[in-house]
N, C-alpha and C positions, 0 to 999 in steps of 0.2 A: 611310238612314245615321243610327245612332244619335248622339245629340245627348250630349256630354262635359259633366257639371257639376262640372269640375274649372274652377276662375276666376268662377263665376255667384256671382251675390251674393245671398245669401240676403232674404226680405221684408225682414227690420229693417236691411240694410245690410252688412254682417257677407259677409266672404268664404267662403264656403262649398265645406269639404275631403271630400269624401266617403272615408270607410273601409270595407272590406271588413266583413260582417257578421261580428260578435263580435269587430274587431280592438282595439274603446276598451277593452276589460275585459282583454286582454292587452296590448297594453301599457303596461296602469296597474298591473298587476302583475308583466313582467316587469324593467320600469327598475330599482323597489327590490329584487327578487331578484340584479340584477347588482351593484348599488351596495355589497346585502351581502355577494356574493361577492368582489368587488376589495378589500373592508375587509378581506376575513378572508385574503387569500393574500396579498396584500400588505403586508409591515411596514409599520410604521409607526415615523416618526423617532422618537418617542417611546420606542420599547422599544429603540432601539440603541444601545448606550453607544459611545459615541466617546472612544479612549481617545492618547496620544501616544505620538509615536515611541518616545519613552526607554522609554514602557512597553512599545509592541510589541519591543522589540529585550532587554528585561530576560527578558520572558514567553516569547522562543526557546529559557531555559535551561531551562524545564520542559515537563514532560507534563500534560495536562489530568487531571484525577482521576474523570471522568465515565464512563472505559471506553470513549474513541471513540479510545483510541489515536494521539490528533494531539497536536503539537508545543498549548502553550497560547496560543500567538499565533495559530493559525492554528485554531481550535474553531470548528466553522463552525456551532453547535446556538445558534438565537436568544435562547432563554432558559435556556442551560447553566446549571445548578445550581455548577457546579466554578469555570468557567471567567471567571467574569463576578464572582463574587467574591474570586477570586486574580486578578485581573485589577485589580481595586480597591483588595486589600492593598499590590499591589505600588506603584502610582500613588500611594497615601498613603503606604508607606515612602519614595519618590522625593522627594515631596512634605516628607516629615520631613527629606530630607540625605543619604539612606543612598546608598551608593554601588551598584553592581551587586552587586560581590563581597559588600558584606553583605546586600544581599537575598540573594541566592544562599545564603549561610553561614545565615541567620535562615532559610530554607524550607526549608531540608535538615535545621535543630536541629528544626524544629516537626513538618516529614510525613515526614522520614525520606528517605534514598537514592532509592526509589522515585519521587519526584516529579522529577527529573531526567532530562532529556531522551539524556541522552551520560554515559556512564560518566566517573569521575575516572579523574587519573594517577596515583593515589595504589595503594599495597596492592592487595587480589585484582583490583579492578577493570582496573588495570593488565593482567591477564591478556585482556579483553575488547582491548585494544589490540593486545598482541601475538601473540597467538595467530594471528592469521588471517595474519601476515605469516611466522611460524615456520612453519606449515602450507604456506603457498604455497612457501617456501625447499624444506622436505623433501621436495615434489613434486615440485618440478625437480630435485635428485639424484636422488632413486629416477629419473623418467624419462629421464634423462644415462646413468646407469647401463645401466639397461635396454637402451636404444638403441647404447651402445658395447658391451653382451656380443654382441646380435646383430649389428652390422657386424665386428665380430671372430673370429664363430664361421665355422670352417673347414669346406667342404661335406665331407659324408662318403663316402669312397673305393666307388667300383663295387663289386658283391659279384663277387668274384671265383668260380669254380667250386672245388669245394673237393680241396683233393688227396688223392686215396687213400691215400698213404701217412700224411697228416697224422693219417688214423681209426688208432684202435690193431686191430689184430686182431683180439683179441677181440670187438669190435663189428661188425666187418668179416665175420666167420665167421655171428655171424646173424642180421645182413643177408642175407647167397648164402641160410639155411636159411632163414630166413621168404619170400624171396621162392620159392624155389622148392618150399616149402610152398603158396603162393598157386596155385601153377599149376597 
């Protein structure tokens, strides 16, 4: 039975851990390859701006300017170029007194319409609100419609045989000659 020098204590004293050959060179080098992988996937409190209510609830009325297509409150890109400094502007107008409405009026004069999350009530935009409900209205006539021409429409009478007399003669005459040409 081989004898375990796992707990023997080494000459000088010293507890003595026995390692698999070439285990001390790996794991002296893969600890800090983890250390630097956890730094680099994992943020850090440092780069995350933490910003306030008023600001996330200001930043619902716009769109991110970065092309990711999300509301500016919710840019979920760590170091957004767009988002983290309209994100600041707004927190220092807050900061200044400005109320919503003139953040909102001041970012609409500076980037234009475009930066606006939800169309105005105002002019063409207007059309953005009520179109889709005009649309849905017209649909339901036209299908009202539809649906009462056909519970309306009246089945169409059996073909009856047709009456010989009802043919003019003329016609009648050659009919008898073509058929009894056929024969």
């Amino acid at each position: 039975m081989p004898r375990s020098s796992v707990g023997q204590q080494a000459t000088d004293g010293r507890l003595a851990i026995p390692f698999p050959a070439g285990s001390a060179a790996s794991v002296r080098y893969r600890f800090p390859a983890l250390i630097l992988l956890l730094g680099i996937l994992l943020p850090s409190p440092a780069s995350a701006q933490i910003f306030s209510p008023e600001v996330k609830k200001v930043s619902e009325n716009f769109v991110c300017q970065c092309s990711c297509n999300h509301q500016l409150s919710g840019c979920g890109m760590l170091h957004c170029g767009s988002a983290n400094p309209l994100r600041s502007e707004i927190d220092q107008k807050l900061q200044a007194g400005m109320t919503e409405e003139q953040v909102v009026d001041d970012f609409v004069a500076k980037y234009g319409g475009v930066i606006l999350s939800a169309p105005t009530g105002k002019g063409f935009d207007l059309v953005a609100w009520t179109l889709p409900v005009v649309a849905l209205l017209a649909g339901m006539m036209v299908l009202y419609r539809v649906v009462r021409v056909w519970t309306r429409r009246q089945p169409l009478p059996a073909s009856t045989p047709a009456d010989p007399e009802a043919i003019p003669e003329e016609y009648r005459n050659r009919m008898e000659k073509e058929l009894k040409d056929f024969d």
